[in-house]
Every structure is written in structure tokens, then in C-alpha cells.
Backbone bond lengths (Angstrom), bond angles and torsions (degrees), N, CA, C in turn:
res aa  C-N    CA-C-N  psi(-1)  N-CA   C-N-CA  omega(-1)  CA-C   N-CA-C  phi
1 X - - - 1.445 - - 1.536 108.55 -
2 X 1.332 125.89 141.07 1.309 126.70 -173.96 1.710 114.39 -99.84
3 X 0.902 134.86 159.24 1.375 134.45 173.69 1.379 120.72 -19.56
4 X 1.410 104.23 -59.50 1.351 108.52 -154.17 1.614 114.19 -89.58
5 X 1.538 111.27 -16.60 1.469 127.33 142.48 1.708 121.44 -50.42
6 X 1.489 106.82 -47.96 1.620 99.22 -163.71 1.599 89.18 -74.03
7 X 0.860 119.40 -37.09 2.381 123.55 -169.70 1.388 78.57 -53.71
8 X 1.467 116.76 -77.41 1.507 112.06 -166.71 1.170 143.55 -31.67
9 X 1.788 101.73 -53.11 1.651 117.71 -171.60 1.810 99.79 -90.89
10 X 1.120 119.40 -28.23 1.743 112.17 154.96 1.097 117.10 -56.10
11 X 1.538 127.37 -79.51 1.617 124.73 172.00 1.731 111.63 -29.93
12 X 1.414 134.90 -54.71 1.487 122.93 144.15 1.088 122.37 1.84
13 X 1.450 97.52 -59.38 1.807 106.29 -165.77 1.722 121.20 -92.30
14 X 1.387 91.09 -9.43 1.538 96.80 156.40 1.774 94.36 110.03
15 X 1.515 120.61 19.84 1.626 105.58 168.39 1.537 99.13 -102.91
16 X 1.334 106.14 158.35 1.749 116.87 154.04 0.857 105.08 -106.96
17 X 1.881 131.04 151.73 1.252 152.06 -127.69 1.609 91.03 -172.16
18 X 0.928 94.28 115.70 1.832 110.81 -177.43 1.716 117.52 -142.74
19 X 1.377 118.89 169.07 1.429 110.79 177.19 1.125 108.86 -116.16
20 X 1.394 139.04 122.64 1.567 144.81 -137.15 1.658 95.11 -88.81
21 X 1.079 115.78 -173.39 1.234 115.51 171.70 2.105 121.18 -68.54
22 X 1.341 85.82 -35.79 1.389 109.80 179.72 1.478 121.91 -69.43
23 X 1.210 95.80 -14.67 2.025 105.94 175.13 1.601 103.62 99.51
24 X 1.168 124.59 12.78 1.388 132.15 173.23 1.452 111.09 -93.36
25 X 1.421 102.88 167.12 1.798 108.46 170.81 1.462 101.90 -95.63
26 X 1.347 100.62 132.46 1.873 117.27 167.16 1.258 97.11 -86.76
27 X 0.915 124.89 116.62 2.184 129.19 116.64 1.154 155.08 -24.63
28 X 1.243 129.39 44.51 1.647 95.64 -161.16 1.539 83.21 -117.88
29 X 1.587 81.25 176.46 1.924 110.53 -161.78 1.578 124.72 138.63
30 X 0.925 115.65 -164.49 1.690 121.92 179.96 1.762 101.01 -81.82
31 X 1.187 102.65 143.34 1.198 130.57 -140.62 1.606 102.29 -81.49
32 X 1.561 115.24 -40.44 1.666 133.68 154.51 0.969 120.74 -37.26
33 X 1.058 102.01 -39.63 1.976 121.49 -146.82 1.763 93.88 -99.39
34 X 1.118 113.59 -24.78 1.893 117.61 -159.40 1.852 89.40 -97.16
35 X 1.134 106.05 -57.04 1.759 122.03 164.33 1.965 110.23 -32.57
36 X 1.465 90.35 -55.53 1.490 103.36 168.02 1.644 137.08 -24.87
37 X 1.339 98.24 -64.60 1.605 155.34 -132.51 1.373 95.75 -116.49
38 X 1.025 121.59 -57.05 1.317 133.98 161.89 1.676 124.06 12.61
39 X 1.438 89.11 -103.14 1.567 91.16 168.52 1.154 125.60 -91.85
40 X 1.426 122.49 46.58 1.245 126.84 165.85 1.474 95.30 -105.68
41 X 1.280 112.31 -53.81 1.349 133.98 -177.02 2.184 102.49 -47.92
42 X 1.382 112.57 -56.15 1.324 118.95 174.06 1.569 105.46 -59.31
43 X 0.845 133.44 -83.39 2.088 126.39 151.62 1.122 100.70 15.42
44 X 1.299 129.04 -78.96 1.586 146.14 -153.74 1.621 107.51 -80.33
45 X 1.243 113.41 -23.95 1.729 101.86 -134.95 1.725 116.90 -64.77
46 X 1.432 100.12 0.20 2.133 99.33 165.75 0.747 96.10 -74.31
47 X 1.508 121.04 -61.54 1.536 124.59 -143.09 2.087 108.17 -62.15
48 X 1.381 79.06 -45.00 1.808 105.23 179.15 1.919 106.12 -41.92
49 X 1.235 106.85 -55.37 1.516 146.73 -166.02 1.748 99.93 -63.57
50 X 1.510 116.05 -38.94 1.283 123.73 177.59 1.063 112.17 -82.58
51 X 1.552 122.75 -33.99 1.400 118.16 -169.57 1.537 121.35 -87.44
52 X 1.336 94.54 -16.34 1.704 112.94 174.22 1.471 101.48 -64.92
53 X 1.628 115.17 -55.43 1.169 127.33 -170.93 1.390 101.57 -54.66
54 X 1.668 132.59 -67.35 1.252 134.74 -160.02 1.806 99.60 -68.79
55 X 1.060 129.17 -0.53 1.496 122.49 -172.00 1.467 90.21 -109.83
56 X 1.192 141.21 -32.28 1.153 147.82 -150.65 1.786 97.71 -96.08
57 X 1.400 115.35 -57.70 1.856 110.27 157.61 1.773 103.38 -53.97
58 X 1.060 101.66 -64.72 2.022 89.36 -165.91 2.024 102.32 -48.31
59 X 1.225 115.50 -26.44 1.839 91.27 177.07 1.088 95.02 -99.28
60 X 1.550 145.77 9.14 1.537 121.00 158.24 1.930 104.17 -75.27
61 X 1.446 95.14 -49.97 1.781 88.31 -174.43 1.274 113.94 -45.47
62 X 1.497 133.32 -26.71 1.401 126.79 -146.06 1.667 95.72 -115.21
63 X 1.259 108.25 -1.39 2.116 109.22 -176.05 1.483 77.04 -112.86
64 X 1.348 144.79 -28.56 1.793 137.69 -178.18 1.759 103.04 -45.60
């Protein structure tokens, strides 16, 4: 599964996926579901980490 699938098909499932202040991925959600997600999410977490980032510039340019 590629990045922009796992953000997707998690958020589906009802987590948000954010980049903490610290340069990490945040979690939040039901507690099963984050447990779940988990190590798919650890698998991923550069790739994950970039795409947050590049989605996170593309909605600043477009609210600028």
C-alpha cells in the first residue's frame, strides 16, 4: 500500500494522521483502530511523513 492509500483507507476508518510538532506522525482516534493501523503506519512512516508534508504545503498554497 502506498502513502497516500494508508492516510486514506485509515482516515476511512475514522483516525487523523497529522505531523506533530516534533516531525512525527500524530494519531488520534479509537484506540482499536490506532492499535490496528499501527504497523502499517510504522512500515510507512517516511514515506507517510512526506505526504502529510506535501499535502500540508499544497492546502497552504491554495487558502494563500
Amino acid at each position: 500500500m502506498n502513502p497516500a492509500e494508508i492516510i486514506k483507507r485509515a482516515t476511512e476508518e475514522g483516525l487523523l494522521l497529522a505531523i506533530s510538532l516534533a516531525g512525527n506522525i500524530s494519531v488520534k482516534g479509537d484506540q482499536s483502530t490506532i492499535k490496528h493501523w499501527q504497523p502499517t503506519i510504522r512500515q510507512s512512516k517516511a514515506a507517510i511523513i512526506d505526504k502529510l508534508r506535501f499535502e500540508s504545503r499544497n492546502s497552504q498554497m491554495v487558502t494563500m
